[in-house]
KOLKE-241481 format. One record per residue (C-alpha): residue number from 0; residue in one letter; x, y, z. Coordinates in steps of 0.2 Angstrom, whole numbers, plus 5000, padded with zeros to 4 digits. Example, Ala and Ser with C-alpha at 12.3 -4.5 7.8 and 13.67 -1.06 7.14 Angstrom:
BEGIN
NODE  nr rest    X    Y    Z
NODE   0    A 5062 4978 5039
NODE   1    S 5068 4995 5036
//
This chain:
BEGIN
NODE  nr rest    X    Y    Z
NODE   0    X 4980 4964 4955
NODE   1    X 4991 4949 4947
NODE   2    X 5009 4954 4946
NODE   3    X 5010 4965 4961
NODE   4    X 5021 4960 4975
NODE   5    X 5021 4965 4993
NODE   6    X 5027 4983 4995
NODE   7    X 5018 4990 4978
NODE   8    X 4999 4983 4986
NODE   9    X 5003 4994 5000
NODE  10    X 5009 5011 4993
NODE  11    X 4998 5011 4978
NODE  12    X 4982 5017 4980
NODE  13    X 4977 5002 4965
NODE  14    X 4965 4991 4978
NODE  15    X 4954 5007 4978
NODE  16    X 4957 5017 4964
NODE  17    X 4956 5004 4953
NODE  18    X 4938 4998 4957
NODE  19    X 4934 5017 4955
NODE  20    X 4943 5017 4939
NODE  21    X 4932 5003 4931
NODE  22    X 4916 5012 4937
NODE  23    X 4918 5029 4930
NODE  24    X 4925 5019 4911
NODE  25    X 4907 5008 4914
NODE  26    X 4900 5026 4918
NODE  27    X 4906 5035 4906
NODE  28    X 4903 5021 4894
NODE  29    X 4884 5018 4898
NODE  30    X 4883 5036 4897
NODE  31    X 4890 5036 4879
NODE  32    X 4878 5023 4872
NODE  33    X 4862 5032 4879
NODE  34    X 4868 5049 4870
NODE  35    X 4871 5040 4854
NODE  36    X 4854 5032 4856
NODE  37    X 4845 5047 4860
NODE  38    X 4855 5057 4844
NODE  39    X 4854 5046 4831
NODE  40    X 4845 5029 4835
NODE  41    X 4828 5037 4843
NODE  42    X 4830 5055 4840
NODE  43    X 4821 5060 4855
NODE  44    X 4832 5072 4866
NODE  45    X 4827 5088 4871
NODE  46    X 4841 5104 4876
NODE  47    X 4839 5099 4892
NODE  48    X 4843 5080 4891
NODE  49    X 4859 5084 4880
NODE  50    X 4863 5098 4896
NODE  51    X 4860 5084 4908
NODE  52    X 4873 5072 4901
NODE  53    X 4885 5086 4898
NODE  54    X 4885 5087 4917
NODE  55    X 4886 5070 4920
NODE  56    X 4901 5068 4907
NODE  57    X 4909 5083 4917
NODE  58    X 4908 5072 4933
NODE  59    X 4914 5057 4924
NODE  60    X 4928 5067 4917
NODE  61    X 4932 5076 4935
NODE  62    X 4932 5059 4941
NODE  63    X 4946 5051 4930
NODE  64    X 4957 5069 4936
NODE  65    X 4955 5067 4953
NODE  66    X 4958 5047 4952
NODE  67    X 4976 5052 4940
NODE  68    X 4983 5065 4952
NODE  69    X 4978 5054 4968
NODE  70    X 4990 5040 4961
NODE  71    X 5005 5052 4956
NODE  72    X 5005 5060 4971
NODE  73    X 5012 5049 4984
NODE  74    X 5019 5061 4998
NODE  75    X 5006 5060 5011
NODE  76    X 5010 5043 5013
NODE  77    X 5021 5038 5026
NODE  78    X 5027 5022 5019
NODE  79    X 5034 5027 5006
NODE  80    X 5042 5039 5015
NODE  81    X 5050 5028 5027
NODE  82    X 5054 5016 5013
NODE  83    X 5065 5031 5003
NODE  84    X 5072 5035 5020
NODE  85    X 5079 5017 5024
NODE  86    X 5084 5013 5005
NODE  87    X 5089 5029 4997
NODE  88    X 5075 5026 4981
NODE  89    X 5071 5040 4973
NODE  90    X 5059 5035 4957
NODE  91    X 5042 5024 4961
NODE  92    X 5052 5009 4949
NODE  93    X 5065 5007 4963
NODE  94    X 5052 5004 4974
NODE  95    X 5045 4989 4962
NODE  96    X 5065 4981 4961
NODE  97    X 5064 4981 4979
NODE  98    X 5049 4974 4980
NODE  99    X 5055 4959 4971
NODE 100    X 5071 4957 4981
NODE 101    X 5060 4957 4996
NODE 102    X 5047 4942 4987
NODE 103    X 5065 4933 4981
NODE 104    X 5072 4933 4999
NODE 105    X 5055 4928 5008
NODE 106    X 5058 4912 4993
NODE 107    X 5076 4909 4995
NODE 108    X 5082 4917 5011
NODE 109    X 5068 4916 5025
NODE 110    X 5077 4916 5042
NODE 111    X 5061 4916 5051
NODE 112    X 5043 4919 5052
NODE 113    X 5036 4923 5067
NODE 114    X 5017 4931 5075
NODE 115    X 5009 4918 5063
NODE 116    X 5017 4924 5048
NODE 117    X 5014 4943 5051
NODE 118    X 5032 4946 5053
NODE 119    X 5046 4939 5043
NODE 120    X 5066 4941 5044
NODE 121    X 5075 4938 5029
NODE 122    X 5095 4938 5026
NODE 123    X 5092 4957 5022
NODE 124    X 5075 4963 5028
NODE 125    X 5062 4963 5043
NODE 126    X 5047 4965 5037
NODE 127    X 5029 4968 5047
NODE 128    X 5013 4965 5042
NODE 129    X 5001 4966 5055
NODE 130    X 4981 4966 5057
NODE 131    X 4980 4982 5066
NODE 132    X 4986 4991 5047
NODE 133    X 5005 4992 5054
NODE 134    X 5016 4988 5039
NODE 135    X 5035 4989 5040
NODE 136    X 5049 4986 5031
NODE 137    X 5067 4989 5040
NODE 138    X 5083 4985 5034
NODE 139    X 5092 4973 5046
NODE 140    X 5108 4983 5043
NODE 141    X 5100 4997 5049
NODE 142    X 5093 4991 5065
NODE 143    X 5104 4996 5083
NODE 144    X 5093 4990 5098
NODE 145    X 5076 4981 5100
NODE 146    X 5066 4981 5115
NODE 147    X 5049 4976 5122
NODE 148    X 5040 4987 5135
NODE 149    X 5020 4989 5140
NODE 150    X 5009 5004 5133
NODE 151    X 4991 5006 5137
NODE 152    X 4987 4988 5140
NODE 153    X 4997 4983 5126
NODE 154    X 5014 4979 5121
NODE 155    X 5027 4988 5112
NODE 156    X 5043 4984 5103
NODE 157    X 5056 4998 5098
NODE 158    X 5066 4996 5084
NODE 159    X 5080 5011 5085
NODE 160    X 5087 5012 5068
NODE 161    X 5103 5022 5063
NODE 162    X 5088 5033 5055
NODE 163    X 5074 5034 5067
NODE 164    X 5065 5024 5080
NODE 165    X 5051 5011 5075
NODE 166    X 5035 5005 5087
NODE 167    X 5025 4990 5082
NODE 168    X 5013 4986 5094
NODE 169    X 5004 4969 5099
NODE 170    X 4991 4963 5110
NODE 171    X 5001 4951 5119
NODE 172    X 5018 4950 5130
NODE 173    X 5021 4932 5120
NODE 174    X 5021 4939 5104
NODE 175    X 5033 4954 5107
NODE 176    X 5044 4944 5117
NODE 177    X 5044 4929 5102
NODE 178    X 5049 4941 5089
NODE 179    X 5062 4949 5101
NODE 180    X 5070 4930 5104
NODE 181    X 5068 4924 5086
NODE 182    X 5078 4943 5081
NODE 183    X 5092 4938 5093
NODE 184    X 5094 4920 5088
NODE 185    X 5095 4924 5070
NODE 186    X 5104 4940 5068
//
């Protein structure tokens, strides 16, 4: 997973898929060296053990399908949804250059970090990385009005954007209310 920054570790499927991926290879290859030792090493199949593996390559196989199209398709996640909303990106490589202008700002042009480092406001961007599997990334330019207010014994901030309207949610009134001042102080 070297190499990946931020927002490509949370709209790929890679954490997953790939530890799938390295399975079925070791599958598939595990099941090629007991074929080639059943053929030509020990000569001891039967039509039935050749049968057997042919279904079990055809899993393998099905499995390497499924794991291809899962990665392409992308539209059922809401992430990435959101992200081409706010940054007009139409092709998954747009997605990788913003994704180091996000890692190069959070470097250079850090304006704070607040919630224990879950949230971070850069010169451009707010983004949100929370325990709960909330992840945001908002363009400041975008955002109109913040507030805090109290939902179901927890506490809400709303982001309205020129786009749509954001709620990230945490456990305690000082946290909503710290990123709300450190929002108004450096922006």
């Amino acid at each position: 997973m070297g190499g990946q920054g931020i927002l490509l570790r949370k709209v790929t499927l890679d954490k997953t898929l790939n530890q799938l991926q390295f399975f079925l290879k070791g599958a598939s290859m595990i099941l090629l060296m007991y074929l080639i030792n059943g053929l030509f090493l020990e000569k001891n199949f039967k039509v039935s053990d050749i049968q057997l593996l042919a279904v079990l390559y055809l899993a393998v196989f099905l499995g390497f399908l499924f794991l291809r199209r899962k990665k392409k398709s992308s539209k059922d996640n809401v992430l990435v949804d959101t992200i081409k909303q706010y940054f007009d990106i139409d092709k998954f490589s747009d997605i990788e250059k913003l994704d180091k202008k996000l890692i190069t700002e959070i470097k250079n042009n850090r304006r704070f970090v607040a919630n224990r480092g879950q949230v971070v406001g850069t010169e451009n961007f707010l983004l949100f990385d929370l325990i709960d599997g909330q992840f945001k990334l908002i363009p400041v330019k975008s955002i109109q009005k913040m507030t805090v207010s109290s939902v179901d014994h927890r506490y809400c901030v709303r982001i309205e954007t020129n786009i749509q309207a954001e709620k990230v949610f945490f456990k305690r009134k000082k946290e909503a209310d710290e990123l709300l001042k450190e929002y108004c102080t450096n922006y």
